[in-house]
Each structure stands twice: as structure tokens, then as C-alpha cells.
C-alpha positions in Angstrom: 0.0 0.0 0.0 1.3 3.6 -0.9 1.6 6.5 1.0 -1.9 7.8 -1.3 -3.4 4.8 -1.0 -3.5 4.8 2.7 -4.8 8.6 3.0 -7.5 7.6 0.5 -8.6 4.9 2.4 -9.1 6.8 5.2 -11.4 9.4 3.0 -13.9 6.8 1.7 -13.8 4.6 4.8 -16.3 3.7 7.8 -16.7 7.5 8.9 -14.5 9.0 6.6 -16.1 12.1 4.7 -16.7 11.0 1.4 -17.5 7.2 2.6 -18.6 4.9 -0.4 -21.1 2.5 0.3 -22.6 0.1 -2.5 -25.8 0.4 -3.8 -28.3 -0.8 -6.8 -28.4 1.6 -9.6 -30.2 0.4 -12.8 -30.0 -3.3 -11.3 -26.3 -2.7 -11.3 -24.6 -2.9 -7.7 -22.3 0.2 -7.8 -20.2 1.9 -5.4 -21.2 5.2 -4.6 -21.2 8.2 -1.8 -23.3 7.7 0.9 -23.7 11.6 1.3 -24.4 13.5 -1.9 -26.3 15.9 -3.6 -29.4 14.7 -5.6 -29.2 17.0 -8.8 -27.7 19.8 -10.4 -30.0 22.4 -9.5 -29.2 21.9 -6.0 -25.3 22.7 -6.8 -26.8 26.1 -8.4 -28.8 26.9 -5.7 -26.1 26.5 -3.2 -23.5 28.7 -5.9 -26.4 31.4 -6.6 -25.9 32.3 -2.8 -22.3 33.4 -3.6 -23.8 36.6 -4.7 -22.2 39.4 -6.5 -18.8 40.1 -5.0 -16.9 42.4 -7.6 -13.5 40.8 -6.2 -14.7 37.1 -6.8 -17.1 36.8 -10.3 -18.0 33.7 -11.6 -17.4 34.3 -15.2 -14.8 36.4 -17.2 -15.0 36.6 -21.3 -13.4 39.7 -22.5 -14.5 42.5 -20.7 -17.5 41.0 -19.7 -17.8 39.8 -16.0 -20.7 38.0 -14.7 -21.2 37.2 -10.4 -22.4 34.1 -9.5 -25.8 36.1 -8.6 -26.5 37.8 -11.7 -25.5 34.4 -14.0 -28.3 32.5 -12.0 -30.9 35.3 -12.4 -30.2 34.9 -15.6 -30.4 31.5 -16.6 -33.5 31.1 -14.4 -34.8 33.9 -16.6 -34.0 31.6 -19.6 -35.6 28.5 -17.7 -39.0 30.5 -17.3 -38.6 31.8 -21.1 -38.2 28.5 -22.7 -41.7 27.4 -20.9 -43.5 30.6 -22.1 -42.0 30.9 -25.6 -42.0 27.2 -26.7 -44.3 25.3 -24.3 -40.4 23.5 -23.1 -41.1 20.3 -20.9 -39.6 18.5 -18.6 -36.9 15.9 -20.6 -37.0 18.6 -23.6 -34.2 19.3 -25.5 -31.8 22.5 -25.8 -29.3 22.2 -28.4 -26.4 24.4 -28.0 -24.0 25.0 -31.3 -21.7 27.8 -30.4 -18.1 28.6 -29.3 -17.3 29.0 -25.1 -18.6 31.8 -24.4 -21.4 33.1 -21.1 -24.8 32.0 -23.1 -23.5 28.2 -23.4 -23.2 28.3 -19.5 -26.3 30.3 -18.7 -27.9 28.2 -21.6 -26.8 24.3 -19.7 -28.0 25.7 -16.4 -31.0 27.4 -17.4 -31.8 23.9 -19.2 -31.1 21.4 -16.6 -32.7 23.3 -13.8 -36.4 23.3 -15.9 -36.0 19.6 -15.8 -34.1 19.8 -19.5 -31.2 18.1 -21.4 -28.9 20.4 -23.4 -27.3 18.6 -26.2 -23.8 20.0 -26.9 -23.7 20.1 -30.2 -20.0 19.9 -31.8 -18.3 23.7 -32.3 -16.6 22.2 -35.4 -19.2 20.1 -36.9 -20.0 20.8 -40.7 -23.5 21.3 -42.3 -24.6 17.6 -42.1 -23.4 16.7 -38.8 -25.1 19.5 -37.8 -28.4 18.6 -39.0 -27.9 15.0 -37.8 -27.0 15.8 -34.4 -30.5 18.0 -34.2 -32.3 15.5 -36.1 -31.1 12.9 -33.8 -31.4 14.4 -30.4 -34.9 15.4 -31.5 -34.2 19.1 -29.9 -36.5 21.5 -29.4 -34.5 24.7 -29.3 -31.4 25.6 -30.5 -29.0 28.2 -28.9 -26.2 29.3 -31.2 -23.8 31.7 -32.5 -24.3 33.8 -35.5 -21.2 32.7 -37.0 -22.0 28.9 -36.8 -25.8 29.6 -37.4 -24.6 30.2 -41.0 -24.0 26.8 -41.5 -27.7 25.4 -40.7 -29.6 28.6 -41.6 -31.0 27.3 -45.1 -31.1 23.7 -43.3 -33.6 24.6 -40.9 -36.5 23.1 -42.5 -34.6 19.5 -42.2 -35.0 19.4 -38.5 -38.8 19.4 -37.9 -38.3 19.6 -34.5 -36.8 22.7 -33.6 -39.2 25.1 -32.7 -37.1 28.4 -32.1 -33.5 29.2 -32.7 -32.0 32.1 -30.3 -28.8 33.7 -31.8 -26.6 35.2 -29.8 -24.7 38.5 -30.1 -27.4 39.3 -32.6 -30.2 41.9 -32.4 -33.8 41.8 -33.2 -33.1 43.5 -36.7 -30.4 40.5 -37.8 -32.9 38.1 -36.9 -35.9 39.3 -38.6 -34.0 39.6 -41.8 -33.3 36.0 -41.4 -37.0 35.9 -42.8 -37.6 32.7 -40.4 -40.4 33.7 -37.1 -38.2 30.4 -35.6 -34.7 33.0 -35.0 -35.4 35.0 -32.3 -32.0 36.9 -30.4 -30.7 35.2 -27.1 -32.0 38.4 -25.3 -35.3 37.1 -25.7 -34.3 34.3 -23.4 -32.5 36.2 -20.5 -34.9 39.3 -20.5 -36.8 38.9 -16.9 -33.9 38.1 -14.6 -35.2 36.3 -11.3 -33.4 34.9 -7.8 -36.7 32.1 -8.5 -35.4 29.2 -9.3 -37.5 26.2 -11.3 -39.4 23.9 -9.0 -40.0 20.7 -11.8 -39.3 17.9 -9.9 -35.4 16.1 -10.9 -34.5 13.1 -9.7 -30.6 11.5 -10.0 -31.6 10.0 -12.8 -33.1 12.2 -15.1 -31.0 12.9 -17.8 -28.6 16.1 -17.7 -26.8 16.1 -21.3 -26.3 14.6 -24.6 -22.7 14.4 -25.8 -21.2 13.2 -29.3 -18.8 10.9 -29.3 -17.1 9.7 -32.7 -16.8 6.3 -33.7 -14.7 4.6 -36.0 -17.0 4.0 -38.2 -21.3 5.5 -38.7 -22.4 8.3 -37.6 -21.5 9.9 -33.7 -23.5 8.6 -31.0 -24.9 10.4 -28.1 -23.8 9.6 -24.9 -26.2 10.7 -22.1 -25.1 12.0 -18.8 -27.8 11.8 -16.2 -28.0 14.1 -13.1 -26.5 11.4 -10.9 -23.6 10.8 -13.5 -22.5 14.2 -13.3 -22.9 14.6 -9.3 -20.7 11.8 -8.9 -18.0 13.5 -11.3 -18.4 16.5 -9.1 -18.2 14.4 -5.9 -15.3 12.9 -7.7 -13.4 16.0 -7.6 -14.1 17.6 -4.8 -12.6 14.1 -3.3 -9.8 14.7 -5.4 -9.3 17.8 -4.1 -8.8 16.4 -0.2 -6.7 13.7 -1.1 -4.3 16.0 -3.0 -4.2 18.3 0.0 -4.1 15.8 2.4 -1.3 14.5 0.6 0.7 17.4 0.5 0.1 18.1 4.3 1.8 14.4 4.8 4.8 15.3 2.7 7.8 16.1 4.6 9.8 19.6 4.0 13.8 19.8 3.5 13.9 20.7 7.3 12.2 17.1 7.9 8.6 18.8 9.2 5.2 18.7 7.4 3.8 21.2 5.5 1.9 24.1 7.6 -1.7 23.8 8.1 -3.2 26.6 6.0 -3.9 29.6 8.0 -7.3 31.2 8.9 -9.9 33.3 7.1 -11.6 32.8 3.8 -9.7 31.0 1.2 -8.5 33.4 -2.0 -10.9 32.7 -4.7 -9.7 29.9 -7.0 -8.9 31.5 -10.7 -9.5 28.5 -13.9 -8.7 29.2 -17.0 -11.1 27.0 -19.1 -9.9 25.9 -22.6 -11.3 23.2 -23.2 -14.6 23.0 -25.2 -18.0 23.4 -23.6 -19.3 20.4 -25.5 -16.7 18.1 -24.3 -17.1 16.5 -20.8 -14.0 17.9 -19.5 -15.3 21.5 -20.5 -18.8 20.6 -19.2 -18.6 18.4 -16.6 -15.1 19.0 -15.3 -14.5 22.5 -15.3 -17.9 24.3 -15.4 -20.0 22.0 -12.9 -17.5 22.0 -10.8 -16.2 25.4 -11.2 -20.1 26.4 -10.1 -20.2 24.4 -6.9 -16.2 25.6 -5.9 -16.9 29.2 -6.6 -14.4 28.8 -9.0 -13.6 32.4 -11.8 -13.9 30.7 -14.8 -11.9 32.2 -17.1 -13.2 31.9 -20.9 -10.8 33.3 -23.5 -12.2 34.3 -27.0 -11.7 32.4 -30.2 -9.8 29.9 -31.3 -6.5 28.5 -28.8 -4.0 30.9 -29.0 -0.6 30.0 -26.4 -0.1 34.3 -26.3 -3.7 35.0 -25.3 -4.0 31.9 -22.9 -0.7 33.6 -21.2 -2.1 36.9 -21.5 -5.0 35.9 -19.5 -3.0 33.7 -17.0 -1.3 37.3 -16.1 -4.2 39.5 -16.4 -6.5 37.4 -14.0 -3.9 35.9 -11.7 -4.7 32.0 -13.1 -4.3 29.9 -10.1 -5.6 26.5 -12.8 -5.3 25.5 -15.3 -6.9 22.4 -16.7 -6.6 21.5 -20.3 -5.3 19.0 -22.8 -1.7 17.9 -23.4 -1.5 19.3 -26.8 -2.3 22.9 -25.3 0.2 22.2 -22.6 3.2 21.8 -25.2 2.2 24.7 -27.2 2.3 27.1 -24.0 5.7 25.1 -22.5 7.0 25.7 -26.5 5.8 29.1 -27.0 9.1 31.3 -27.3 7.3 34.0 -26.3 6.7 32.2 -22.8 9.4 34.3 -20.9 7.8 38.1 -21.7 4.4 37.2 -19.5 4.1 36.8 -15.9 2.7 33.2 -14.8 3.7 32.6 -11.1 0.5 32.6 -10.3 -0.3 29.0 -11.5 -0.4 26.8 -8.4 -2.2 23.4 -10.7 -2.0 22.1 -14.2 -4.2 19.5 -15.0 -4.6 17.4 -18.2 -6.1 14.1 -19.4 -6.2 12.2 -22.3 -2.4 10.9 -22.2 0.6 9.6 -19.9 2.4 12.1 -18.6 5.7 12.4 -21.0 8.5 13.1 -18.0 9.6 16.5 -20.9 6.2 17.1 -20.3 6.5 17.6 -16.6 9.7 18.8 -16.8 8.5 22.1 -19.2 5.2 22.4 -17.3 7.6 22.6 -13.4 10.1 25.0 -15.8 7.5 27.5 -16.9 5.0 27.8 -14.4 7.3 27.5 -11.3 5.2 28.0 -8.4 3.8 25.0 -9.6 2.3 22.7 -7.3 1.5 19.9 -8.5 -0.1 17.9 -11.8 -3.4 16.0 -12.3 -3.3 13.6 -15.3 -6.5 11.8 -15.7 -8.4 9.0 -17.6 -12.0 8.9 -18.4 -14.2 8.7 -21.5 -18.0 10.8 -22.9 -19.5 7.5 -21.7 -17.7 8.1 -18.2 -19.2 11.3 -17.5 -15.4 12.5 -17.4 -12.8 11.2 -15.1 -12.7 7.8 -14.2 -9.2 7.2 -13.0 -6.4 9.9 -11.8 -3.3 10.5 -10.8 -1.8 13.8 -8.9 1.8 15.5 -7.7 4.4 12.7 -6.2 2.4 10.3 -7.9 2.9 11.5 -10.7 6.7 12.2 -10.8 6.8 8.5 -9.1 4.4 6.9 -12.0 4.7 9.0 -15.3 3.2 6.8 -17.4 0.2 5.8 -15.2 -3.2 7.6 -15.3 -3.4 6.7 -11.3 -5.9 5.0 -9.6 -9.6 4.6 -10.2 -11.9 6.9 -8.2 -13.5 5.9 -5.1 -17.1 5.2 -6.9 -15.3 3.1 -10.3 -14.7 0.1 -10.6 -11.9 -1.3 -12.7 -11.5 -4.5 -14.4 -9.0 -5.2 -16.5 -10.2 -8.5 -18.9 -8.5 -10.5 -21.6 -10.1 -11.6 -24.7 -11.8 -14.5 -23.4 -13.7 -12.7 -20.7 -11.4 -13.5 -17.8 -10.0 -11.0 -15.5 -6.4 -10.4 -16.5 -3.3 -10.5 -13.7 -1.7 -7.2 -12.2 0.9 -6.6 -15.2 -1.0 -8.4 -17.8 -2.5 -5.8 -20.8 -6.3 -6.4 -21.6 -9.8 -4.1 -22.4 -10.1 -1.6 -19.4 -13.7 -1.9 -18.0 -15.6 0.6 -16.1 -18.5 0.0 -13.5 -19.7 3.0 -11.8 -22.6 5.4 -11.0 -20.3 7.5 -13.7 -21.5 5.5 -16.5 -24.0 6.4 -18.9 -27.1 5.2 -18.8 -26.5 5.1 -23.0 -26.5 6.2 -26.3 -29.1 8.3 -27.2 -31.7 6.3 -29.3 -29.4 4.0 -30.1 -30.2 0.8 -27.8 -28.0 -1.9 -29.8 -24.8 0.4 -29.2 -25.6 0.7 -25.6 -26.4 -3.1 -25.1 -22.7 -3.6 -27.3 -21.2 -1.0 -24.8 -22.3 -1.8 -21.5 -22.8 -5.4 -20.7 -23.8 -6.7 -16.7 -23.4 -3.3 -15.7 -19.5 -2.8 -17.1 -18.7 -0.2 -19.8 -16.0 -1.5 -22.3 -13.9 1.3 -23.1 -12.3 -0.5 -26.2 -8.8 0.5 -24.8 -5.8 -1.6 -23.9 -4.3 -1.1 -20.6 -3.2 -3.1 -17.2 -3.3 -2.5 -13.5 0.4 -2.7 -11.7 0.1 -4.6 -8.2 -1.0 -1.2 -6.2 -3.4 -0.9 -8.4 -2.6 2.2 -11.0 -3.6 1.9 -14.4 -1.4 2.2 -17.5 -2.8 3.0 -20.7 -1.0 1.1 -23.5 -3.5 1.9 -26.7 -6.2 4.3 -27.0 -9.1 3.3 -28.9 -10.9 6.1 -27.6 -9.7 9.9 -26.4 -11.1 11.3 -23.1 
């Protein structure tokens, strides 16, 4: 047993603060948190409370700032909206088709909290996909930018469904000259701000999100995240979060004594830098869910990835996190213009989707250095984000491990006859968790071909070393 192991049994033991119990879900015995929240809306109500401090907002995209107050008057103003404009339902659909920008968050929350799914619709996506993700997710409305409205403006009439298209950063003129009474501007939505917040019954397992995942072959397929999927990530991290510190606190300083307990007071606001896209889980699920519940500043930069402007911000805002994607990490570490902006401020980096190169570490320690720590993680759409982790010393220790499973997954590691494979011994890694989807939209044969007795096969190659930290060996799949 390691040094993290033993702290994290404490954690999710007998007593421990986030004990994990097991429980049926779906017929499925899972493990799971005893103590948890039982939606989403319950994590905005508690965030909403936050108010409006000028020193702490919730959202920064250009000069725009948004409190944690005035972003949940306003999406409960969209929640009302979508009931009184187009008769919205509880399980309707809100498709979203627009870069990262303060509507796409207002838009998920003002969904889920009427009892909605919002459909993240692909930012990159060309005409067809377009229609076929609307067409196939059935939605209702569609929230969008003008720029990628252009691509499904004469297509409209191909997605029978849709019953009104808001446009954002548009004004009523633009969209009556789009000679369609369906394109109304996002104001529309957002236009009777309210502290009230929906009252349409949720339960864990109403469904949250519909995410596209591409296959190898067909057409994507979309993975559903219900409420209780996307709690546990949530639960996941804030876990994560303890552990880490805990395992810092246990590490022994130069002089031979632990690290001081943090001092008194409020805790300075944590400051994210959020690149990754909206509809993506890490985006969505990782970084905007929890950045809600954490009081996190979310920090949204405009347009496409650019390493200057991500540094830019990092300086600007004081970026305390930031949790992205390997490929971003390298073009920041590699930007030559690196040196000429201030980034002391970084305390985290986080990424998934790949070992951890040791160069890798190495650049990320050399040009953030008041660096922390890392977080490397492992998890897929159908996982409602991260499955498995791995953070700071074990890290450094393991660089080619993803780390060890959360508390609430179970992993199984099984060759191509079924059997479970031996510590060491490379076979399909298998999820079982309350993470797991409850399937692909529509698409029942997929989700019986994905999920069998409970475990999700990830179709990627990996084995478990005897303390029980995965290694990722081929990727059939990218988080």
C-alpha cells in the first residue's frame, strides 16, 4: 500500500467524509457516496448564494464579468422563457451550437434546472453533422452563435423539431431579416432576470446532457449523462481535491517537518482558465459544474486556442488553474514568447487524455514554477469525465500511469476470453460506476454492445500494476 493509497482509504472509509457505500443503480450494484447531492440544480442553488462580490465573479470573457448572482438570475430567466415561448417540458431538448462563451453556460443551467437536457452540439461540426445531431437528439431549441448559425440557416426546415433558434450577439433586426419567425435573439431568453429558481421535480436519474462521441465507423453517437452521472464526477473531484491536500500536508519539508496547516480566514478565490470546449465532458462536466459548486472564476478566452492569449490571461487574471489537454500544454511550454508574461500565479496544471511524457512535466515545473503539482487523468463521454487519476508525487513517481480509479469506479482489467487479467497483464479496461452512462441516445444496440452486466468497455488496452494504477498502452478512444 502507498503513501496515497492509505490517505484515501481513510477518505472513503467507515466514517470518513466521502464514505462509499454500494448500492443498486439500474440493477447494477455500484459503489457510490453515501452523502451527496441529488441534482444539479441543488449545486446552483447552493452557488447562486455566492452573490455578486466584484473581487470574486464567476465568469470572465473579455470585458464581460458575470457574479455568481446575476449568471443565475439569468439562466433562471432563460428557464421561465423556454416554458412561455416554446411550451419547453420537462426531458426537452436544448441544443447548443456555439463557441465557449457566457450564453452556453447560462444556456446548460438554465436547461437542466427546468427539468431539460442540453445537447452539446459539436463547435466544429459541418452542415450535415449539424443537422444529424439536431435531427437525432430530437431538440426543441437551439441556442447558437451567428457565425456557426450560417452553417444550418437554409437547413432549418430539415430538423422538424426545432421550434425556435436564439442567436446570440445578434439583435432583433439581424434576426428578422433571417426571414424565419423560428430565430429570435438570445436576449429574448435572458430578458426577466429572477433569484426564483425552477421547482420541476429532478430526480438522480433524469438525464442532464447529450454528448457526441465519434466512432470509427457511422455516424457519432450520443452519450447521455444523467443528473446522478454528473454529481458523482463532481463528488469525484471535490474528493480529489482532499486527497491531494491531504497528501501534501503528509509530505515532509527539506527541514524534515510537514507542511503548515493553511492559515485562517476565507480562502482566496480559485482563478480557472477553461480551454477546453463546452461540448466536451472535460469542459462541461469537469470544469464548469465543478467550477459552479467551488466558486471557482472561470476564465473563458475568445476564439480559437492561442498560447499568447491563454498567457495573456493567465497574467491578467492571476490564473491559479489550469486544466486542459496535453496538446495545449506543449504549445504554451513551447511558446518562445513564454518568458515576456508573468505566470507565477499557476499553483495546478491538469490534463487528461495521455501519460504524462516526464519533458512534459519537466516544461510544465520550468514555466510555471510555483507549480504545485499535476493532475493527469483518464476517463471517457460514456464516463461522465474522469474515471481514473493520478496527482503530484504520484505522478513524478508513475509517469506513465493515469493513477488509480476513483473511489465510486470500478476497474477490471479482462483479456479476450472474458477473464480478468493478472496485475501486469494488458487487456480491455472496463468501467462500473454510477459514472457510467445510462446510454447512447436512441441508439439501444450500441448501448447493449457497450455496456454489458453493468461494465462499460472502453475498447482501450491497458493493465493495472500490483498497487493498483492503471497504464494506458493503446487508445481506442480519447477522453
Amino acid at each position: 500500500m502507498t503513501a496515497t493509497t492509505e490517505l484515501r482509504a481513510g477518505l472513503i472509509g467507515p466514517g470518513g467524509p466521502f464514505e462509499v457505500v454500494r448500492e443498486v443503480v439500474d440493477g447494477v450494484e455500484v459503489p457510490v457516496y453515501r452523502d451527496r447531492l441529488p441534482n444539479l440544480r441543488t449545486v446552483a442553488e447552493l452557488s447562486a448564494g455566492r452573490g455578486d462580490d466584484p473581487e470574486r465573479p464567476f465568469l470572465v470573457h473579455g470585458e464581460r464579468r458575470i457574479g455568481f448572482g446575476e449568471f443565475f438570475s439569468l439562466a433562471n430567466a432563460m428557464s421561465g422563457a423556454l416554458v412561455d415561448q416554446v411550451a419547453f417540458a420537462h426531458g426537452d431538448r436544448v441544443a447548443v451550437l456555439s463557441a465557449n462563451n457566457p450564453e452556453w453556460c447560462i444556456s446548460f443551467w438554465g436547461t437542466v434546472n427546468a427539468g431539460g437536457v442540453l445537447v452539446g452540439l459539436n463547435g466544429w461540426w459541418k452542415t450535415d453533422e449539424i443537422v444529424y445531431g439536431l435531427q437525432d437528439s430530437g431538440a426543441k431549441v437551439l441556442v447558437a452563435d451567428a457565425k456557426r448559425f450560417e452553417r444550418i440557416a437554409a437547413h432549418l426546415d430539415d430538423c422538424p423539431d426545432v421550434r425556435a433558434v436564439y442567436l446570440i450577439d445578434v439583435d432583433p433586426s439581424e434576426t428578422a431579416a433571417a426571414g424565419d419567425a423560428r430565430v429570435r435573439p438570445f436576449a429574448e431568453l435572458i430578458a426577466t432576470p429572477t433569484a426564483t429558481f425552477p421547482t420541476t421535480p429532478i430526480t438522480e436519474d433524469d438525464y442532464a446532457v447529450i454528448f457526441y462521441t465519434s466512432g470509427t465507423t457511422g455516424r457519432p453517437k450520443g452519450a447521455i449523462s444523467s443528473h446522478r452521472n454528473m454529481v458523482a464526477n463532481l463528488q469525484n473531484t471535490i474528493f480529489n481535491t482532499a486527497l491531494t491536500a491531504l497528501v501534501e500536508a503528509d509530505r515532509p519539508r527539506p527541514d524534515g517537518e510537514r507542511a503548515p496547516a493553511s492559515t485562517s480566514g476565507p480562502a482566496p478565490q480559485t482563478v480557472a482558465l477553461l480551454t477546453s470546449p463546452l461540448f466536451h465532458v472535460a469542459g462541461c462536466h469537469s470544469s464548469l459544474v465543478v467550477g459552479t459548486l467551488g466558486g471557482v472564476r472561470l476564465v473563458i478566452p475568445e476564439g480559437r486556442f492561442d498560447p499568447a492569449h491563454a498567457l495573456e490571461l493567465i497574467q491578467r487574471e492571476r490564473v491559479t488553474v489550469w486544466a486542459t489537454v496535453p496538446t495545449m500544454v506543449w504549445r504554451v511550454c513551447e511558446f518562445e514568447g513564454r518568458g515576456d508574461y508573468d505566470t507565477t500565479s499557476v499553483e495546478r496544471v491538469a490534463f487528461g487524455g495521455s501519460p504524462s511524457a516526464d519533458e512534459l512535466l519537466r516544461m510544465v515545473y520550468e514555466t510555471f514554477p510555483n507549480c504545485r503539482g499535476t493532475t493527469n487523468a483518464y476517463g471517457l463521454t460514456e464516463s461522465s469525465s474522469t474515471a481514473v487519476c493520478i496527482n503530484d508525487r504520484d505522478a513524478l513517481e508513475r509517469p506513465s500511469s493515469v493513477g488509480l480509479p476513483m473511489p465510486v469506479v470500478d476497474l477490471r482489467i479482462e483479456r479476450a476470453d472474458g477473464t480478468e487479467a493478472a496485475p501486469g497483464e494488458p487487456g480491455e479496461v472496463l468501467l462500473r460506476s454510477p459514472l457510467i452512462m445510462p446510454g447512447y441516445w436512441g441508439k439501444p444496440e450500441a448501448t447493449a454492445d457497450a455496456i454489458i452486466d453493468g461494465w462499460l468497455h472502453s475498447g482501450d488496452i491497458g493493465y493495472v500494476d500490483a498497487d493498483g494504477y492503471l497504464y494506458i498502452t493503446d487508445r481506442a478512444k480519447d477522453m
